[in-house]
C-alpha positions in Angstrom: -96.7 37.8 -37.8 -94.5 38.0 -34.8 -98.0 38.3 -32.8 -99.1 34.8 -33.9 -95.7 33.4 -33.2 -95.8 34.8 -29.9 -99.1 33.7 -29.3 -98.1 30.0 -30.6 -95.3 30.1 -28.1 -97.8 30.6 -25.0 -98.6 26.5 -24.4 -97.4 23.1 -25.6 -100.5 22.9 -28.5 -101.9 26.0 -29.7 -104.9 25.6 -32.2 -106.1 28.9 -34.2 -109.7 28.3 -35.2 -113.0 29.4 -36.0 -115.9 28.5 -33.3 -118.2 27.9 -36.5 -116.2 25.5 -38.2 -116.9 21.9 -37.6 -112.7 20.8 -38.9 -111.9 22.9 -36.2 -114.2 21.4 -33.5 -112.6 18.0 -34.6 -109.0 18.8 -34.3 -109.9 20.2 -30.7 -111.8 16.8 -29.7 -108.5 14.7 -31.3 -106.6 16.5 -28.6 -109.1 16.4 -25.8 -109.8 12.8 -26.4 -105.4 12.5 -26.1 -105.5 14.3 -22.8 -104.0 17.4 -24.6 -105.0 20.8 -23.2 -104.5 23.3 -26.1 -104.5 27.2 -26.0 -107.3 27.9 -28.5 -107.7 30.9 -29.8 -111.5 31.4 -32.1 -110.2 34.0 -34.8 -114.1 34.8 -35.5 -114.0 36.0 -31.1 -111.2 38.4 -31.7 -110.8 42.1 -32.6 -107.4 41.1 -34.3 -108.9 37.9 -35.8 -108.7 38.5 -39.2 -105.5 40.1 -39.2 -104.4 37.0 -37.4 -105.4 34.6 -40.3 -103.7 36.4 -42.6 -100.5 36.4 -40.6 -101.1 32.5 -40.5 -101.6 32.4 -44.5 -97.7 34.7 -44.2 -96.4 31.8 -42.6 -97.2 28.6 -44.8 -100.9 28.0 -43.5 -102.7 27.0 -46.8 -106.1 25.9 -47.9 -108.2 25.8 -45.5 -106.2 28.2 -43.1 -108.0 26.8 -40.3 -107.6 25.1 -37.8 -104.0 26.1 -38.1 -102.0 24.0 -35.1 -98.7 24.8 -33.3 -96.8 22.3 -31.4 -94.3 23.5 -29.3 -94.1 26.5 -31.0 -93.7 25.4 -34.6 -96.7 25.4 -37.5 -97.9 22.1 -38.0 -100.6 22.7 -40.0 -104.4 22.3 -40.7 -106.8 19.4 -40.3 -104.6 17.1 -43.6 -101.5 17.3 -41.5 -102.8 16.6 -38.2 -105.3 13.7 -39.1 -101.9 12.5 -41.3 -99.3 12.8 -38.3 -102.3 10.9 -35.9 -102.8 7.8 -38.9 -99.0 7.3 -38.5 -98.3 7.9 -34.8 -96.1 10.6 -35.3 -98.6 12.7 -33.3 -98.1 11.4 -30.2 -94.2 11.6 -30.0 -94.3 15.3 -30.9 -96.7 16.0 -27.7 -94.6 13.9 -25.9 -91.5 15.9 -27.2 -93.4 19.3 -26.7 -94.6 18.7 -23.2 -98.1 18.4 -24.1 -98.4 14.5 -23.1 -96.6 12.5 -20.2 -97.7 8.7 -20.9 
């Protein structure tokens, strides 16, 4: 656990995902299309990925796991949360807040 909160406190936005999964590809393109530049990490890429997603599960990530998003170093959550915090512009001020965005 302490491995993923280390690794969550590398960048502004840091996305855990899975190359394979197409919720994961769209969270990545909602912040590319922001002008975000997240640390991405692709669990199914890394020796330590599996232990890494059940570290994520450890610290709240639920159904799906992935992607499992950290903003300024604190969980987030999945795909619900971040397409939920983008509907009602709440997104933007925690980039803003984090670093991750300047306008």
């Amino acid at each position: 656990m302490d491995c993923v909160l280390k690794l969550a406190s590398k960048k502004a936005v840091v996305i855990f995902s899975k190359s394979t999964c197409c919720m994961c590809y769209a969270i990545k393109r909602l912040f590319y299309e922001q002008g975000v530049s997240p640390m991405v990490y692709e669990l199914d890429e890394l020796l330590n990925g599996r232990e890494i997603e059940r570290a994520l599960v450890r610290l709240g990530c639920s159904g799906p796991t992935l992607p499992a998003v950290f903003i300024g170093g604190k969980l987030v959550g999945s795909t619900k949360n971040l397409l939920t915090l983008h509907i009602n512009g709440s997104l933007e001020k925690m980039l803003k807040d984090a670093g991750a965005l300047w306008l």
